[in-house]
N, CA, C and O atoms as a DFTB+ gen file, in Angstrom:
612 C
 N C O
     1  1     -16.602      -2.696      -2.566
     2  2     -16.291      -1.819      -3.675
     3  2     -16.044      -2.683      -4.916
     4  3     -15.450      -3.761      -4.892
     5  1     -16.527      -2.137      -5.929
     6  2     -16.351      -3.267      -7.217
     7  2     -15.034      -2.470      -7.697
     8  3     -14.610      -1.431      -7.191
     9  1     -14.503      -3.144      -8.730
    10  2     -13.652      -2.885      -9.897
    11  2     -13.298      -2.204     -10.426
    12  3     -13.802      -2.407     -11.531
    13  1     -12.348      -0.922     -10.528
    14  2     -12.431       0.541     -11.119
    15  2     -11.172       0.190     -12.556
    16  3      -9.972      -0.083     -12.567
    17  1     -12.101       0.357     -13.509
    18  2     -11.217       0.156     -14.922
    19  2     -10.610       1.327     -15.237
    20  3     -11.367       2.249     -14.934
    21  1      -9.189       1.872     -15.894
    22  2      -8.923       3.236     -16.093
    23  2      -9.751       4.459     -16.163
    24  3      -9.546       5.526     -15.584
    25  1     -11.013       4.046     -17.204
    26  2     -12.113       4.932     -17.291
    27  2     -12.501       5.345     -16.102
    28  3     -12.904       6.481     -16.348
    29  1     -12.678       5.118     -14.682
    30  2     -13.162       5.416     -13.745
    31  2     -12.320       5.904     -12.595
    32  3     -12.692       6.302     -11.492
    33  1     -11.173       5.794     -13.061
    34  2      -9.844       6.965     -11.876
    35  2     -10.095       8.158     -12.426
    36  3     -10.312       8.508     -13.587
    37  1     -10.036       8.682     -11.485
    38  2      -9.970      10.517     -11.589
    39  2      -8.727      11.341     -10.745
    40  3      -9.021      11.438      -9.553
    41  1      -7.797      11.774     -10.986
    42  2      -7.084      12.864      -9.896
    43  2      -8.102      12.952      -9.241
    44  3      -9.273      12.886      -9.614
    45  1      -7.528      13.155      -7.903
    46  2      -8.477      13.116      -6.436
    47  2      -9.296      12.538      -6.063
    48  3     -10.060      13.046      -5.242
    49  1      -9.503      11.032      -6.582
    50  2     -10.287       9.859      -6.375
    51  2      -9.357       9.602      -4.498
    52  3      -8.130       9.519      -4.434
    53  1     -10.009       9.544      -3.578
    54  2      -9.721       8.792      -2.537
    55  2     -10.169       7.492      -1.999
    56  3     -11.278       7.488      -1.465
    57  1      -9.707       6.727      -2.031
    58  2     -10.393       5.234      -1.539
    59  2      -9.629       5.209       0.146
    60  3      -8.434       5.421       0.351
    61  1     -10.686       4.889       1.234
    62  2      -9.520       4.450       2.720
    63  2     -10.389       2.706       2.925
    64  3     -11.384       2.141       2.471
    65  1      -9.214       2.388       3.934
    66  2      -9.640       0.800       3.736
    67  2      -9.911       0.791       5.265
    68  3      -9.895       1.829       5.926
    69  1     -10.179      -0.515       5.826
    70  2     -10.497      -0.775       7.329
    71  2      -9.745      -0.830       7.997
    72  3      -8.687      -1.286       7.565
    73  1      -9.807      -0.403       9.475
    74  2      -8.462      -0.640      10.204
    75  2      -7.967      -2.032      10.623
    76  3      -8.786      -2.929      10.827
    77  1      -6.824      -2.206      10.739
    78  2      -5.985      -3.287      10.553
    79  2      -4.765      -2.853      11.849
    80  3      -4.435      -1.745      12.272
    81  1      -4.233      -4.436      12.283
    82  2      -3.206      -4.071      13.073
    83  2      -1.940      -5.596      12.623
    84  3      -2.092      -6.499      11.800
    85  1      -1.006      -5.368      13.383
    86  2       0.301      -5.881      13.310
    87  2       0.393      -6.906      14.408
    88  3       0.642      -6.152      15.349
    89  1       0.364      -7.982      14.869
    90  2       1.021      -9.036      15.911
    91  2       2.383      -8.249      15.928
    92  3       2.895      -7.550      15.054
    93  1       2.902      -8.647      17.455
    94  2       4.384      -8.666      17.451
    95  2       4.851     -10.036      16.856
    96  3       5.775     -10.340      16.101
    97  1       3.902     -10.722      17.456
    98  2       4.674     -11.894      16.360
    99  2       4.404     -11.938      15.015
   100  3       4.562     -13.099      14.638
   101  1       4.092     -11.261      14.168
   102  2       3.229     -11.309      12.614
   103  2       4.895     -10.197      12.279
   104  3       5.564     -10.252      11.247
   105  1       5.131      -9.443      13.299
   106  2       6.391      -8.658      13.138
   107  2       7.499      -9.072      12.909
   108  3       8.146      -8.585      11.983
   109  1       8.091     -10.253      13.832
   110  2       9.551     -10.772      13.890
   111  2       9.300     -11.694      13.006
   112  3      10.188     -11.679      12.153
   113  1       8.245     -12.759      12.737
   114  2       8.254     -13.752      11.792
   115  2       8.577     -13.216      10.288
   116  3       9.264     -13.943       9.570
   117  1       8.102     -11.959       9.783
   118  2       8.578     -11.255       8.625
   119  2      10.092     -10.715       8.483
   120  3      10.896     -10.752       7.551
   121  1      10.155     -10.113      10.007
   122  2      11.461      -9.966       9.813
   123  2      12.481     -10.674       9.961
   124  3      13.487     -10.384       9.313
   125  1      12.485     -11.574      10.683
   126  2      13.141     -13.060      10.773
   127  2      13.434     -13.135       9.199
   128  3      14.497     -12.593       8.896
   129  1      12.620     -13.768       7.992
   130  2      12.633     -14.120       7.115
   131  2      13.150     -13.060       6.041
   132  3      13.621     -13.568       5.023
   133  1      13.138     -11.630       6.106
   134  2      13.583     -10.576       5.331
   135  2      14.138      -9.436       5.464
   136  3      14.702      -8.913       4.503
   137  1      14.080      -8.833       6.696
   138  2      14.698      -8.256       7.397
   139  2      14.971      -8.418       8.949
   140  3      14.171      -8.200       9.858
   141  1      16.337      -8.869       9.050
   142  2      16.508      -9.440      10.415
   143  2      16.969      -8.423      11.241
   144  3      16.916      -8.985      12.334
   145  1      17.481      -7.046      11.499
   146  2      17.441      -6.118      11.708
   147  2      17.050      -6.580      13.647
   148  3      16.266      -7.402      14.120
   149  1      18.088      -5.535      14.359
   150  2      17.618      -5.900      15.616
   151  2      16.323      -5.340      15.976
   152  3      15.613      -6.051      16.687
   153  1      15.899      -4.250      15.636
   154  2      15.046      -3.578      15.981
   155  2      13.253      -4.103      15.332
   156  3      12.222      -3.441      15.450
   157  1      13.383      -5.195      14.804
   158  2      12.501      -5.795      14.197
   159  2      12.160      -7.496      14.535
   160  3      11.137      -8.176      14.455
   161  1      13.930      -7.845      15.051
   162  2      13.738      -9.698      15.600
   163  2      14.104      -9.686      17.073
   164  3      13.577     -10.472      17.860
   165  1      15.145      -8.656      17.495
   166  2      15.792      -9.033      19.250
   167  2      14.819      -7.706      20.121
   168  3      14.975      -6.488      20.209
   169  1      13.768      -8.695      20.680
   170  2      12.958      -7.829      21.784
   171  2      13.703      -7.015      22.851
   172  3      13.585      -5.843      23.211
   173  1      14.502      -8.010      23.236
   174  2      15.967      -6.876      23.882
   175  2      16.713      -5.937      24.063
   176  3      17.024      -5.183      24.985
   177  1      17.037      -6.152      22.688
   178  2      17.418      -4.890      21.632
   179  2      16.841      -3.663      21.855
   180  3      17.342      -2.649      22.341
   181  1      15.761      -3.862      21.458
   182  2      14.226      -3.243      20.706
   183  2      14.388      -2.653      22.280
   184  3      14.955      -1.612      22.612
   185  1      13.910      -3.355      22.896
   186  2      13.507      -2.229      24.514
   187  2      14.582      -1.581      24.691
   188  3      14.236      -0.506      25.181
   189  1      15.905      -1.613      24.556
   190  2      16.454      -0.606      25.075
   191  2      16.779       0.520      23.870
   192  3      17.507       1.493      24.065
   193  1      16.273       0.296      22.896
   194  2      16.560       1.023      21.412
   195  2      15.472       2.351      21.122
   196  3      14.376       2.457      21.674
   197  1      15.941       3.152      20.305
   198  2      15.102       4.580      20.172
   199  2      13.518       4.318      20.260
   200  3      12.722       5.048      20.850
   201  1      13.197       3.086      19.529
   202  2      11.662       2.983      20.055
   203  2      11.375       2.179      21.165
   204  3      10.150       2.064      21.140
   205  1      11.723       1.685      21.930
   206  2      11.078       1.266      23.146
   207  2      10.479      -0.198      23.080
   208  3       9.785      -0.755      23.931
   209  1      10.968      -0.744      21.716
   210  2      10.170      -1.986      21.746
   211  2      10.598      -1.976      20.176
   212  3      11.304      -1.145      19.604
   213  1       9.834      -3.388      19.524
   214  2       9.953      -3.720      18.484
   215  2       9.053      -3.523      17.590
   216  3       7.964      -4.092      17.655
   217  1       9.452      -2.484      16.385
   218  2       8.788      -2.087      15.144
   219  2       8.470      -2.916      13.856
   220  3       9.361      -3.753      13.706
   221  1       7.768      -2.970      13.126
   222  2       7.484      -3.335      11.923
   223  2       8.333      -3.034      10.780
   224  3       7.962      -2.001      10.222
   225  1       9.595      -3.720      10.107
   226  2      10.543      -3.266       8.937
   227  2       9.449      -2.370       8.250
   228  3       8.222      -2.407       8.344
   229  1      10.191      -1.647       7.612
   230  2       9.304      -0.704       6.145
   231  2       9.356      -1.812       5.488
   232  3       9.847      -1.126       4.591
   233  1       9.339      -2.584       5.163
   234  2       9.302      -3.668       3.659
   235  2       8.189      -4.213       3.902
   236  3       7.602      -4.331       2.827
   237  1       7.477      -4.677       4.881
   238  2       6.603      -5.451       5.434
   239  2       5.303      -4.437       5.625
   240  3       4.204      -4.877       5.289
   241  1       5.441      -2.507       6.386
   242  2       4.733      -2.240       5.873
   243  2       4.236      -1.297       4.788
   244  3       3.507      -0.326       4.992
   245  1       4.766      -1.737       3.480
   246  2       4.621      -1.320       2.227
   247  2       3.759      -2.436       1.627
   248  3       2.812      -2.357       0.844
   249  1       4.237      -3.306       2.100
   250  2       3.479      -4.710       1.822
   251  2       1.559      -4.758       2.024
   252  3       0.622      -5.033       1.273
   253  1       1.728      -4.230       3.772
   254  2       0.550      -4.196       4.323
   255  2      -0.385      -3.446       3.937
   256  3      -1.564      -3.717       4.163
   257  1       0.074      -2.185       3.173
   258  2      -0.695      -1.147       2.840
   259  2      -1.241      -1.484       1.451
   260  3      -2.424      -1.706       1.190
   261  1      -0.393      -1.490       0.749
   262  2      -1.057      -2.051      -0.865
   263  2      -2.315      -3.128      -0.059
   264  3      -3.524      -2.910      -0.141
   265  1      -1.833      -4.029       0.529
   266  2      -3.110      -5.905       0.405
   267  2      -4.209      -4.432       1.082
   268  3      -5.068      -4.051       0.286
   269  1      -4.165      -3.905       2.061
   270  2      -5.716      -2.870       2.802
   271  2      -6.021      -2.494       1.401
   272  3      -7.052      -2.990       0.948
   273  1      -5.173      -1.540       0.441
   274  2      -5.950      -1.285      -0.839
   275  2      -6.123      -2.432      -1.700
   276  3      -7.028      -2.286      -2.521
   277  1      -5.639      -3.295      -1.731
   278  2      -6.452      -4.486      -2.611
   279  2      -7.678      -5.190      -2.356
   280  3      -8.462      -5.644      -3.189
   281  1      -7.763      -5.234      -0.842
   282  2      -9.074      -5.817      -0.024
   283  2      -9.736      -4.773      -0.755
   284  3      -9.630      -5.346      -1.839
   285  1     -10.405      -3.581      -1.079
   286  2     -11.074      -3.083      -1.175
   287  2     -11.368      -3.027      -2.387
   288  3     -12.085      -2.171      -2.905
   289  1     -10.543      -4.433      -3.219
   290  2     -11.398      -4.829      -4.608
   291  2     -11.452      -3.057      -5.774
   292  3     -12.343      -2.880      -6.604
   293  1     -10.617      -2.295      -5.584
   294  2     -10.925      -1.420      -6.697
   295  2     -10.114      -2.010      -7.804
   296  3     -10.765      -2.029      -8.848
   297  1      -8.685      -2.589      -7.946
   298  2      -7.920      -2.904      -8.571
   299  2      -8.100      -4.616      -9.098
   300  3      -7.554      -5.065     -10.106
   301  1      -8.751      -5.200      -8.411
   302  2      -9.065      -6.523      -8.667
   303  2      -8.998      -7.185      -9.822
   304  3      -8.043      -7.905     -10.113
   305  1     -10.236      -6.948     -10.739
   306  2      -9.932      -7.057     -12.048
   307  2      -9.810      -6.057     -13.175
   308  3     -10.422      -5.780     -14.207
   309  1      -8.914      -5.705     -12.620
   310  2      -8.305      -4.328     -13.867
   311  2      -6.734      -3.983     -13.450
   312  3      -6.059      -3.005     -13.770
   313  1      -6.475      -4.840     -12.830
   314  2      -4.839      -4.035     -12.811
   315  2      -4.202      -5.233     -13.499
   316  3      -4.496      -6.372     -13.135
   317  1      -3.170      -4.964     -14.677
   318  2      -2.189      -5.621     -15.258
   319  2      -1.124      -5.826     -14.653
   320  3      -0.784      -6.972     -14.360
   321  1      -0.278      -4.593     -14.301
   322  2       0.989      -4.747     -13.829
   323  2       1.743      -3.339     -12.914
   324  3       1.706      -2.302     -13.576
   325  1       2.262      -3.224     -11.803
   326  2       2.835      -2.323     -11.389
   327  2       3.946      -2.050     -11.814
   328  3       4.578      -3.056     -11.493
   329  1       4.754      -1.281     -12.399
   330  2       5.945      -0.622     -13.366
   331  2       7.031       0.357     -11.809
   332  3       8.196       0.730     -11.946
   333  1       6.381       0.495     -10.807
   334  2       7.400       1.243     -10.377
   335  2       6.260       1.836      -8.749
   336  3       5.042       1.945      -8.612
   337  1       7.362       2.070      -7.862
   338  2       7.267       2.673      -6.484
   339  2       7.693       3.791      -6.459
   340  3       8.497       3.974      -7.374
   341  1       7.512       4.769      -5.741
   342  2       8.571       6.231      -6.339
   343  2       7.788       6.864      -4.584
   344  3       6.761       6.638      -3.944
   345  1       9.012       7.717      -4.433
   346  2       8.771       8.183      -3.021
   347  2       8.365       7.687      -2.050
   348  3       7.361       8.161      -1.520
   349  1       9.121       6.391      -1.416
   350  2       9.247       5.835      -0.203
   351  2       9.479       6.328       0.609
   352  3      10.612       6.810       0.601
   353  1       8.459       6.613       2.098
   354  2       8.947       7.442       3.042
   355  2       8.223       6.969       4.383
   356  3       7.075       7.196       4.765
   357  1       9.475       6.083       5.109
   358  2       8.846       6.093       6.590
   359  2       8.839       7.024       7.347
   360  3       9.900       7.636       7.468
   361  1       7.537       7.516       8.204
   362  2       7.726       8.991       8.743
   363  2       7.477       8.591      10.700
   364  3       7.856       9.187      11.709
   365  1       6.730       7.408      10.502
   366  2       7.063       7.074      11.907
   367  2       6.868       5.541      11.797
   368  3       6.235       4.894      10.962
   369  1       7.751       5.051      13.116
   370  2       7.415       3.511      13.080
   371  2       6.488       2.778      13.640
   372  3       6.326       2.985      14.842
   373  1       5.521       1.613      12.914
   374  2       4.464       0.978      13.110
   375  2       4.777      -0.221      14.340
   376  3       5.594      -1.083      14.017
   377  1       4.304      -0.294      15.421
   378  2       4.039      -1.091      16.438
   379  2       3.356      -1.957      16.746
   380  3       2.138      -1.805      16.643
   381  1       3.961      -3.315      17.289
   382  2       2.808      -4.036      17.604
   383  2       1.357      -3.534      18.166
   384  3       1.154      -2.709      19.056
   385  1       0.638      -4.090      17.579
   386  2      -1.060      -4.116      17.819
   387  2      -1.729      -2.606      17.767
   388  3      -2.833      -2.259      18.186
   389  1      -0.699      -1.815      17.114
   390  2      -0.876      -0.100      16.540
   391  2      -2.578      -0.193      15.347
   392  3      -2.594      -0.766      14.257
   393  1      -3.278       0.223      15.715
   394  2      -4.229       0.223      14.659
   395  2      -3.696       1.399      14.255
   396  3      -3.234       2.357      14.874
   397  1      -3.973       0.940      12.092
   398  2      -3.658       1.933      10.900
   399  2      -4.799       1.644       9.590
   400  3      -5.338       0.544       9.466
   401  1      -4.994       2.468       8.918
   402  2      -5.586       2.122       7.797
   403  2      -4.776       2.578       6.581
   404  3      -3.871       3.413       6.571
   405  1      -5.149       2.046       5.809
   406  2      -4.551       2.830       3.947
   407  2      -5.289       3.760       3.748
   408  3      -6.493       3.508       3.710
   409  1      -4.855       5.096       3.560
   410  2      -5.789       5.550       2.640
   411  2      -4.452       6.027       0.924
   412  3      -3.239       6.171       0.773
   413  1      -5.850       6.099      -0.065
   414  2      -4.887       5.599      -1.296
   415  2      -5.981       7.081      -1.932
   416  3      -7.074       7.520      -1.577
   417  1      -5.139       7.412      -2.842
   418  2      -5.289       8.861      -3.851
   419  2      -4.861       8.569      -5.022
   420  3      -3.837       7.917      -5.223
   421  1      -5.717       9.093      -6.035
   422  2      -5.761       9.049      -7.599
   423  2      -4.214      10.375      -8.018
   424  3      -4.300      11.602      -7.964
   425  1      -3.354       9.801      -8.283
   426  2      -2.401      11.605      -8.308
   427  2      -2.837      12.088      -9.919
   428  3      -3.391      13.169     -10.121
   429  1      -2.514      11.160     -10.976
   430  2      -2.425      11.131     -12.298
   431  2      -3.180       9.751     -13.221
   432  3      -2.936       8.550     -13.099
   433  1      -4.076      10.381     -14.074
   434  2      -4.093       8.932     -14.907
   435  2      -3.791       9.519     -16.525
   436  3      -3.999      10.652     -16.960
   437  1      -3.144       8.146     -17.335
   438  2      -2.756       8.941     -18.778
   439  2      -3.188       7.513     -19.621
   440  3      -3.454       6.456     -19.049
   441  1      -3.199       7.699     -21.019
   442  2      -3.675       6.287     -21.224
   443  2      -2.344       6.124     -22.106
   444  3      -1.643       7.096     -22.388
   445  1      -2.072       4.897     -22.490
   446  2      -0.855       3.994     -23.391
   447  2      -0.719       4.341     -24.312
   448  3      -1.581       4.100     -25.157
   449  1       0.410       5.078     -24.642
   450  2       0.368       5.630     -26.333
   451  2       0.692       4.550     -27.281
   452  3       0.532       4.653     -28.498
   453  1       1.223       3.358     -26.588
   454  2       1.686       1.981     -27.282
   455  2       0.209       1.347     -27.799
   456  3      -0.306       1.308     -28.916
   457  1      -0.375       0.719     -26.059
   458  2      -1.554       0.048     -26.086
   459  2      -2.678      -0.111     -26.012
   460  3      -3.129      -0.849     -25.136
   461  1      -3.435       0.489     -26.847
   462  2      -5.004       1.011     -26.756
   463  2      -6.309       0.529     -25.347
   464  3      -7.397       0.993     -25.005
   465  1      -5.388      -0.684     -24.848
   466  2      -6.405      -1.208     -24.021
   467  2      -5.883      -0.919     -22.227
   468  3      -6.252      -1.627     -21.291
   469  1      -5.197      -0.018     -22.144
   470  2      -4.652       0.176     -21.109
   471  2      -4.361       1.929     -20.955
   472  3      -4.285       2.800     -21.822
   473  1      -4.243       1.992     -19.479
   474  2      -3.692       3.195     -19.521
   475  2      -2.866       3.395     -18.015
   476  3      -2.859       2.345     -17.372
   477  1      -2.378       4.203     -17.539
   478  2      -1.238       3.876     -16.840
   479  2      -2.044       4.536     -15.578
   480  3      -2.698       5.511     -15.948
   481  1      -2.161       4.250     -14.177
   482  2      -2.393       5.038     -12.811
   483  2      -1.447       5.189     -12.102
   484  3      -0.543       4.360     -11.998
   485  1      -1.520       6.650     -11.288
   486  2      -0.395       6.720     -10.366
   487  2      -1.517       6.484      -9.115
   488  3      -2.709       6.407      -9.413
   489  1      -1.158       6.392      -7.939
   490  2      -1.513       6.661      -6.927
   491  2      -0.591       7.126      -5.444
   492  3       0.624       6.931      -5.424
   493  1      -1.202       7.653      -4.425
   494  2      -0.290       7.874      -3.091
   495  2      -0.986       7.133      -2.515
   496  3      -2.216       7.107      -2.552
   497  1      -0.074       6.259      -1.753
   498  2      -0.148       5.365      -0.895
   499  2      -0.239       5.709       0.114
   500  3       0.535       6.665       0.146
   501  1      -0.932       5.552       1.633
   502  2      -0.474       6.175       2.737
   503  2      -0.837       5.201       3.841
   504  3      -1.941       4.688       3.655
   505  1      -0.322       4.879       4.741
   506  2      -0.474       4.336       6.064
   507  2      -0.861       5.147       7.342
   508  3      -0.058       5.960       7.799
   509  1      -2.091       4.939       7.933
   510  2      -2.315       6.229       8.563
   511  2      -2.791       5.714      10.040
   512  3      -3.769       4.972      10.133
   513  1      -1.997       6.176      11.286
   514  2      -2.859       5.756      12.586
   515  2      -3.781       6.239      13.291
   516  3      -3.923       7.356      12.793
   517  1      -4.397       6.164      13.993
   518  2      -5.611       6.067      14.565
   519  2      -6.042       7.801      14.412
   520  3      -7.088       8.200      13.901
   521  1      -5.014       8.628      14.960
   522  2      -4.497      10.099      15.202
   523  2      -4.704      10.420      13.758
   524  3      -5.205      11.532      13.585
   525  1      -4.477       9.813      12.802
   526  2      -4.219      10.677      11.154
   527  2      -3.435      11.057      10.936
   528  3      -3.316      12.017      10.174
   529  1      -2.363      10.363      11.617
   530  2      -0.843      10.402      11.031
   531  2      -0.255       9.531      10.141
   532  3      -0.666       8.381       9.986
   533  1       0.876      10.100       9.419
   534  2       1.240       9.110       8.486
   535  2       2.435       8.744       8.753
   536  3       3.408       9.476       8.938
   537  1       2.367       7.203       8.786
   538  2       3.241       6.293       9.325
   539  2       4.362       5.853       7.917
   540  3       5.562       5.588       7.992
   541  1       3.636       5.886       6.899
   542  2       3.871       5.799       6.038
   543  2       3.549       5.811       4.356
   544  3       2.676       5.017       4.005
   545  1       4.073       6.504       3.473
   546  2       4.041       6.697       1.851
   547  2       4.903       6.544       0.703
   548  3       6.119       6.622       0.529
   549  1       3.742       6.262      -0.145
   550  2       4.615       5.848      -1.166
   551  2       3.856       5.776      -2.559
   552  3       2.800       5.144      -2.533
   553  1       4.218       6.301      -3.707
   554  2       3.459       6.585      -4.879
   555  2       3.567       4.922      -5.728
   556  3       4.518       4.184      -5.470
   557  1       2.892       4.663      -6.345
   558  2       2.418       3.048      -7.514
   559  2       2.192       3.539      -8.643
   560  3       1.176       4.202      -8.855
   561  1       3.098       3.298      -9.556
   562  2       2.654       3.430     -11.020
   563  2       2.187       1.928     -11.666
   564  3       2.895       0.930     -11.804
   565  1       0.859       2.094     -11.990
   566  2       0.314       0.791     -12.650
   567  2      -0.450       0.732     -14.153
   568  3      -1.178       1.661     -14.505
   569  1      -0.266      -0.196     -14.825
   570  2      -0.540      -0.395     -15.866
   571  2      -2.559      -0.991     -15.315
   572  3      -2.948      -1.717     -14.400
   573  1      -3.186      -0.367     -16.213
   574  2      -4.352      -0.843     -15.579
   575  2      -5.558      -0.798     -16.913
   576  3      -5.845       0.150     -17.645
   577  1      -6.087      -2.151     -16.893
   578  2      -7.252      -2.511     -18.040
   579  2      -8.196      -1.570     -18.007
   580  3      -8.621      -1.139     -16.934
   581  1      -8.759      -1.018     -19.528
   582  2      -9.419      -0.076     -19.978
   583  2     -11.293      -0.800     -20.199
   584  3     -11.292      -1.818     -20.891
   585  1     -12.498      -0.428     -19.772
   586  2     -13.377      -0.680     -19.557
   587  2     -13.271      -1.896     -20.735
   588  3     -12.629      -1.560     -21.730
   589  1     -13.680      -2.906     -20.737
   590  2     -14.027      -3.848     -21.992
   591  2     -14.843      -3.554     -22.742
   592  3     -15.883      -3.220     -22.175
   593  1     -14.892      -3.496     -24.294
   594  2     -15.663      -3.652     -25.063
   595  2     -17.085      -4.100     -25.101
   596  3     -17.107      -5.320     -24.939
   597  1     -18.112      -3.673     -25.230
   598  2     -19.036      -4.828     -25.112
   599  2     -19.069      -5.393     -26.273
   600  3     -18.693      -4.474     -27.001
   601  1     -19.353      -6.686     -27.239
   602  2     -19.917      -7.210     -27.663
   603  2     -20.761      -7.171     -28.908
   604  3     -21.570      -8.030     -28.557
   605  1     -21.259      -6.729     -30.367
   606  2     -22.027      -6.278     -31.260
   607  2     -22.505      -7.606     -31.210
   608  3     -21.634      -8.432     -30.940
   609  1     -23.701      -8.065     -31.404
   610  2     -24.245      -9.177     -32.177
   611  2     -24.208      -8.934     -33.859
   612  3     -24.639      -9.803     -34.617
């Protein structure tokens, strides 16, 4: 997928990315380092705990879901800056070697009343497993480059 400059988001633009999975160890090594949480570092724990084993922190996959929509190069060279997350919602927890994909939605686009060369995107984020459930969401407000100029000789 190439490059989508403001000019080319639309409300109800859907982009989904490839499926992707989690190591248990790709799990505790994150959470080790940022969320140490038993249910994320002590396998122990974890087995005798509401899930049966050890889950993926939400921080890690909020993380995972944006890079599936970045692999897919729409934002690549046109996004400036993200301004804000809004409606974080884990709805179930992600498991070792669980295949999920992103799928990502256009909600709103408006352009910069400041900066002529930009205009702002929302999107919904979603984490979705194999079933088409959502594991997890979350809306991105981004500042994002407006088609370039071409050039007059």
């Amino acid at each position: 997928m190439t490059t989508h400059y403001f000019e080319d988001f639309s409300p109800g633009d859907v982009f989904e990315s490839d499926w992707s999975s989690l190591s248990e160890e790709e799990i505790v090594a994150f959470a080790e380092r940022y969320d140490p949480q038993p249910m994320h570092v002590d396998r122990d724990w974890a087995r005798q705990g509401p899930h049966g084993g050890i889950i993926a922190s939400g921080f890690q996959t909020i993380g995972v879901t944006f890079r599936l929509f970045w692999d897919l190069g729409v934002f690549k060279g046109s996004n400036i800056i993200g301004i804000g997350l809004d409606e974080i919602r884990w709805t179930k927890p992600v498991k070792p070697d669980q295949r999920f994909r992103a799928r990502v939605e256009v909600l709103e686009t408006r352009e910069s009343k400041s900066k002529p060369d930009r205009g702002l995107v929302r999107i919904r984020l979603a984490l979705l497993d194999e079933a088409g459930e959502e594991l997890l969401s979350y809306q991105d407000l981004s500042f994002t480059k407006k088609r370039p100029v071409a050039e007059t000789a």
